[in-house]
C-alpha positions, 0 to 999 in steps of 0.5 A: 500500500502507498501513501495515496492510496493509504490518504484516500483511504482515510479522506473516505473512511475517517472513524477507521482513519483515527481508530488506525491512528490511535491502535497505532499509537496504543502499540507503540506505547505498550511496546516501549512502556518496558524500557521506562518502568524502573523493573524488570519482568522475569520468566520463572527461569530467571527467577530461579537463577536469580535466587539461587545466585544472588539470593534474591528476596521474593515478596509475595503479595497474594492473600495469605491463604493464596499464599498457604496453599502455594508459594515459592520457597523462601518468599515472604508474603505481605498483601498490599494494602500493608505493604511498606518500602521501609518495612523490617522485612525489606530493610537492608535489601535496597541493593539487593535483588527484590522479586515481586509475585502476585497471581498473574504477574499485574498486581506485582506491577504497583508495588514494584513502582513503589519500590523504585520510588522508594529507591531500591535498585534492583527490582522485579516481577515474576512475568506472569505470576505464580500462574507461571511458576506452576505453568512451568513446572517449578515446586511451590511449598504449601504453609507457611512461609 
């Protein structure tokens, strides 16, 4: 398709022009949103290399019965509404690899943020949650953390 025929197609069709404009622009912003967000999305993979070469602090922000009936070993679990960058449990891990998990990984997202504000340096999320930690066959440990 050239630019003629893609101006006239847009001159007859401008509802279908915009859409095409603005789904256009909403794909760009999805695809670059990664680089300017301050953490990174691990894959499960990642995630256990990264425990088990940096001991890595896993926070786990699922409700605490979510997280009795599974979660990854050594995580700690904190539901968000009482989570606190200053908090005892995250103290002295400001330089340290801090890993948030929630059930599909969106949840993870806000408290990651916080994290970042609160100037924590190496910070992540579990890409898909715990959903996928079980989706790729990794153990969880059921009680408490």
């Amino acid at each position: 398709m050239d630019y003629e025929t893609l101006t006239a197609f847009i001159g007859r069709h401008p509802l279908l022009g915009m859409g095409l404009v603005g789904l256009t622009v909403a794909i760009i912003i999805n695809e670059l949103s990664p680089l300017f967000r301050g953490y990174k999305a691990l894959r499960p993979g990642e995630l256990t290399a990264l425990i088990n070469r940096d001991e890595a602090l896993v926070v786990d922000i699922r409700a605490y019965a979510d997280f009795e009936k599974g979660h990854i070993a050594g995580s700690k679990n904190v539901l968000p509404s009482q989570f606190d960058p200053d908090s005892k449990l995250l103290a002295g891990a400001k330089e340290s690899p801090v890993v948030v998990v929630c059930y599909r990984g969106v949840s993870a997202s806000g408290v990651a943020r916080q994290l970042k504000r609160a100037g924590f340096a190496q910070v992540s999320i579990l890409d898909g949650g715990i959903e996928a930690w079980q989706s790729a066959d990794l153990p969880l440990v059921k009680g408490r953390g």
